[in-house]
C-alpha positions, 0 to 999 in steps of 0.5 A: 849125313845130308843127302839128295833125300834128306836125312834117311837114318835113323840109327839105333841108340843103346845107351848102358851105364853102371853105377855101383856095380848094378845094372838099370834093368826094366822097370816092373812096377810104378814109373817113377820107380826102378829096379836096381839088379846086379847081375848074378854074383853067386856068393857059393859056388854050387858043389855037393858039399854047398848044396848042404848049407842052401837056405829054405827061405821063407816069404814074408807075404806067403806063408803058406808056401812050399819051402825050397832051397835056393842059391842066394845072390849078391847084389853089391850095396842093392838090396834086391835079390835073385834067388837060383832054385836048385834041387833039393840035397835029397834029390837024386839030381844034385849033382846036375843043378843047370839040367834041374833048374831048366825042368823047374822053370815052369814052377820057378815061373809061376813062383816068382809071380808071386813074389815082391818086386824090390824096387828103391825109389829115386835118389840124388842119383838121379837114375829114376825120375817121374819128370820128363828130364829123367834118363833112362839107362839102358834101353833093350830092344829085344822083346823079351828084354823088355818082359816085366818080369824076373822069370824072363830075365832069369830065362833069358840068362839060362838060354845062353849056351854060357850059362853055367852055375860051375863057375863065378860070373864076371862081377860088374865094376864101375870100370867096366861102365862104357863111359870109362872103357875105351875100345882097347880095355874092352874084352878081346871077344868084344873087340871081334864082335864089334869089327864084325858089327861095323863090317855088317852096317858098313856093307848095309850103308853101300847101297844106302848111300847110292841110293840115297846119295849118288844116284839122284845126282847120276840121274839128273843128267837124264831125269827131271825133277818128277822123275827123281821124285818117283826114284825117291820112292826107292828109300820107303823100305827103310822107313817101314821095316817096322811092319815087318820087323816082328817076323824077323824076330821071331821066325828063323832056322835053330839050325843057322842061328837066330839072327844069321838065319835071315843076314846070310841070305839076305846078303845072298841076295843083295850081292846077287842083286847088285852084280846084277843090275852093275850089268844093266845100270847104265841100260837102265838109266839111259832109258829111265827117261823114255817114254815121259818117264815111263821107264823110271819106274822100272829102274826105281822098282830095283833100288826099292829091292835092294833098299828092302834087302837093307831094311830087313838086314838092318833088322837082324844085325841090330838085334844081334848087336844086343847078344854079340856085345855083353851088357858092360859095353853094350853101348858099343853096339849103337857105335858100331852101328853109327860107325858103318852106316857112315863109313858105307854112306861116306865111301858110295856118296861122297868117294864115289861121286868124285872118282865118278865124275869126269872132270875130277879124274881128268885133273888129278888122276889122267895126263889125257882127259875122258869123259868118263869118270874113274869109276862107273855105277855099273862097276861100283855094284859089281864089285860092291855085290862081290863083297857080299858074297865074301863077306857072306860066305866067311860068316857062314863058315868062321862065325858061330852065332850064340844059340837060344831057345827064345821065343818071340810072338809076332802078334803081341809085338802087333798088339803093343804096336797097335796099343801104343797108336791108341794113346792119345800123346803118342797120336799127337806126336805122330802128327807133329813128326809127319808135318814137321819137316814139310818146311825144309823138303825143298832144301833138303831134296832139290838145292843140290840137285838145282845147284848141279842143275846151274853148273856146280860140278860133282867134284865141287859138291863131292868137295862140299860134303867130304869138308862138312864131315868132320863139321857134322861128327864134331858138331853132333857132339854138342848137339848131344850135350845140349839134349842133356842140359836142356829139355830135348824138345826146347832144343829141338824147337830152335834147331827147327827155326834155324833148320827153317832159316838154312833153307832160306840161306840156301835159295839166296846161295842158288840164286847169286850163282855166277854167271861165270862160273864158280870161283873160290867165294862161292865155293865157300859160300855154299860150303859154310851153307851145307855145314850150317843146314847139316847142323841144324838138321843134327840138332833136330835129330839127336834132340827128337831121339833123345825125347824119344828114349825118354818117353818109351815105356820100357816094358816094351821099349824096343817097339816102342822106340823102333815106332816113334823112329819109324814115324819121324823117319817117314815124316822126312820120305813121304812128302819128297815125291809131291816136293819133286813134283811141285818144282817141275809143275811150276817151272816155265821154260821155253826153247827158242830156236837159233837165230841163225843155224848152223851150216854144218848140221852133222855137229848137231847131237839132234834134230835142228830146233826150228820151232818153239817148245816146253823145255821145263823137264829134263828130256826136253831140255836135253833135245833143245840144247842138241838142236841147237836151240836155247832153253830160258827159264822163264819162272823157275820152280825151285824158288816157289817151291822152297818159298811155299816151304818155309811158309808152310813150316812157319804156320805150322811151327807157330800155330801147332808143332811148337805149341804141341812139343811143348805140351808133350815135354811137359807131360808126366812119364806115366802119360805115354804108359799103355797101362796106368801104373796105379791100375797095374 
């Protein structure tokens, strides 16, 4: 959803499909090849009297070995096998086959190093592919999913409080692919999971949406564009969880749960934090502007808290998401998540922005007009941090988190990171994603605010994004097929040309505003506008998420994807601050007093304006109008800001981002490897 920032989302693509009853697990060995496993469908079910016939195989490779008896597991038309070690029928520990399967772990560990890995090569299929127009399945951020070898898969499985050889596991059918199953025909444990992962995103997406959306245009009534360039600072947190994401992974209370030991008092505190500042938001933005600004920084350092508090929520529910959801439907998850973000982002921008203003109270809801809106920021985030703590408090008490016994180490998810800024491509891909949208920071992060600026009312704009919506979900729908029929970074190349001719449609939209104030034509010119720039802007992000799930090693494709988004989600941040800051600097206005003053000086709102003056920012405009005098831009900062822009976007497209793209989709899978396969 656009906001007065940009595009701030980066949501978390899981995508699972089945075919002929097998799971796409992780690869082992060369990249162009992948290794089919059926989940475990165990042929016998482990009684006594089964124990009798277990077959003592012998390996082909290791002759030598020591034989030992193993439950056989059918994998469908795959011809890979998962071998079960249980006791011996001599042992005394029969009888406890899951107790004696987690002492022999470590055996089992060191055994199946040794094995083969069976692995089939690409069929018509199409499921394995060395070429860049290859999908992969199923993507796994956890990173012990992401471990090359069967023992930690086998681990991973023994870890659930489930687990049990005493009963059949569910066998995987085609019908239960996530592309033919509805949210109806799920599993009713399912169902739960995913009302609780919605409401999880959705209360995360509330103060997204404030902060990204609602309160730059709540504080252009106070601040100037630099001083909402420092404001803009708030949103960092979400696109640098990645340095502290391994922590949250892997440091958390057996007590509590692995992913509930950091979302109940991260909620804790959010919902403390925003009944909090509900209490002092309007002190604090009424003295954001003081001081030359001085006091933005203050009232910035507290949405940079609570967008941190978000970040690392983030962090845990995405890696719950991946347990709460079984692996069938495991699509579900990023659905939920795309589900709540918006919801939560739709109701504090959108809703909130129309029932904040004045004017859209007074006409629709109010027989004697207020100059205040039905709603209030300071009310919004009290009631906003009471729903936390409801929420909080019914998930501590009615939601059992599924215990494990893994283990996650922080620095070799450091290392990968570190390894994967080693390689050349991933280093070029970086420089085109920080410089690729420098061309339309301007139209994404000032038209709005310049629109409001001239006199485009809150409601209007409300109006403008709740009709785009609709546009965006069913427009991203085709955007998402064309990164399938066609190379994903040819797609994005001409989303990023029509991305470069949205910002330039939108300077003309602000330019021809009427001096008379708006009229239906123009309402509809700047909502064809916003639809056309949303689109583009869509395009470019399912098509550079869709390169992404392409190229990531999945040996370790959760850092892997979580860092190219990361980058690409900075890339949109950074630059906003210095484009804020740019509009201001070349801005020239200047404040003429009246001509002929008042008589009546007590309806000033301010001193009388006797004198000439710098009336560019926000603070000194205000203080020219209450005195009465007149303040005449006489170069406006937008257009050369937005100009330099596009320049700049149309250099670097045609002289290195595009040139770049190309050259990476081109580039065999085993080019974005941090291991050589022929060497491994």
């Amino acid at each position: 959803m656009p906001t007065a920032f940009g595009d701030t989302f980066i949501p978390n693509t899981v995508r699972g499909s089945l075919e002929q009853g097998n799971a796409l697990l992780p690869y082992h060995g060369n990249p162009e090849e992948t290794e089919l496993q059926n989940l475990p469908h165990i042929t016998e079910q482990p009684k006594d009297q089964s124990l009798l016939g277990a077959t003592y195989p012998e390996s082909q490779n290791h002759p030598t070995k020591t034989k030992r008896p193993s439950l056989k597991l059918d994998l469908g038309n795959s011809s890979t096998g998962l071998d079960y070690p249980i006791a011996s029928p001599a042992s005394p520990a029969s009888s406890s086959t899951s107790s004696q399967m987690g002492r022999n772990s470590e055996k089992q560990r060191r055994q199946e190093s040794d094995r083969p890995s069976s692995t089939t090569r690409e069929g018509q299929n199409g499921h394995a592919s060395g070429s860049m127009d290859s999908h992969l399945e199923l993507r796994r951020k956890h990173p012990s999913l992401d471990s090359p070898t069967a023992a930690s898969q086998t681990d991973h499985l023994m870890s659930r409080d489930d687990f049990s050889l005493n009963e059949k596991p569910p066998q995987l059918t085609p019908t239960a692919s996530n592309n033919d199953t509805s949210f109806f025909d799920l599993p009713r444990q399912d169902r739960r999971n995913f009302l609780l992962l919605v409401l999880l995103y959705f209360l995360q997406g509330v103060p997204m949406g404030l902060a990204t959306g609602s309160v730059p245009f709540i504080l252009k009534r106070h601040l100037s564009y630099g001083q909402i360039g420092v404001f803009s600072l708030a949103s960092y947190p979400y696109s640098l969880k990645l340095l502290w994401s391994p922590i949250v992974d892997a440091v958390w209370s057996p007590k509590l749960g692995r992913r509930k030991s950091w979302i109940l008092p991260i909620q804790t505190c959010s919902g403390l934090g925003m009944i909090y500042l509900g209490g002092r938001v309007k002190e604090l933005m009424a003295t954001a502007g003081a001081n030359d600004g001085s006091g933005v920084w203050a009232f910035t350092w507290w949405w940079f808290f609570l967008v941190f508090l978000c970040a690392t929520q983030d962090i845990a529910v995405d890696g719950w998401a991946l347990t709460l959801i079984s692996l069938p439907n495991i699509s579900y998850a990023s659905t939920a998540q795309t589900v709540g973000l918006t919801a939560g982002h739709f109701l504090s921008y959108t809703v909130f922005l129309a029932f904040e203003t004045p004017d859209f109270a007074n006409r629709w809801f109010r027989s004697t007009p207020s100059d205040v809106g039905i709603m209030t920021l300071g009310g919004y985030l009290t009631f906003a941090g009471w729903a936390y703590l409801i929420v909080t408090a019914g998930l501590a008490m009615l939601k059992r988190e599924e215990r494990t016994r893994e283990k996650d180490s922080v620095m070799e998810v450091y290392r990968s990171m570190i390894g994967i800024l080693k390689l050349k491509n991933v280093q070029s891909i970086i420089i085109v994603h920080l410089i690729a949208k420098i061309g339309f920071q301007a139209n994404d992060g000032v038209t709005n605010l310049k629109l409001i600026d001239k006199g485009f009312s809150q409601e209007d704009l409300a109006l403008t994004v709740l009709i785009d919506f609709p546009f965006e979900i069913s427009l991203g729908y085709y955007a998402g097929r064309w990164s399938t029929a066609y190379p994903a970074m040819h797609v994005w190349c001409w989303a990023f040309i029509g991305r470069l001719l949205a910002a330039v449609i939108a300077q003309g939209v602000v330019m021809i505003f009427p001096k008379d104030g708006v009229q239906t034509w123009y309402l509809l010119t700047v909502i064809a506008s916003h639809i056309f720039s949303t689109f583009t802007n869509t395009v470019m992000f399912v098509a550079i998420s869709a390169f992404h799930a392409k190229i990531s090693d999945p040996l370790i494709g959760g850092t892997y994807m979580t860092l190219l988004a990361t980058v690409s989600n900075l890339g949109g941040t950074f630059p906003r601050f210095f484009i804020l800051k740019l509009v201001d600097y070349f801005t020239l206005a200047t404040c003429h007093p009246p001509l002929e003053p008042p008589k009546d000086l007590s309806t000033l709102k301010g001193d009388l304006i006797t004198s000439p003056f710098s009336c560019r920012l926000e603070a000194e405009k205000h203080r020219c109008l209450d005195g009465a005098g007149t303040c005449d831009i006489l170069r406006d900062g937008y257009y050369i800001t937005n100009v330099i822009c596009v320049i700049i976007g149309v250099v670097t497209f045609w002289g290195y981002i595009r040139p770049a793209a190309l050259k990476l989709q081109s580039l065999p899978l085993r080019a974005w490897r941090l291991v050589d396969p022929d060497t491994r």
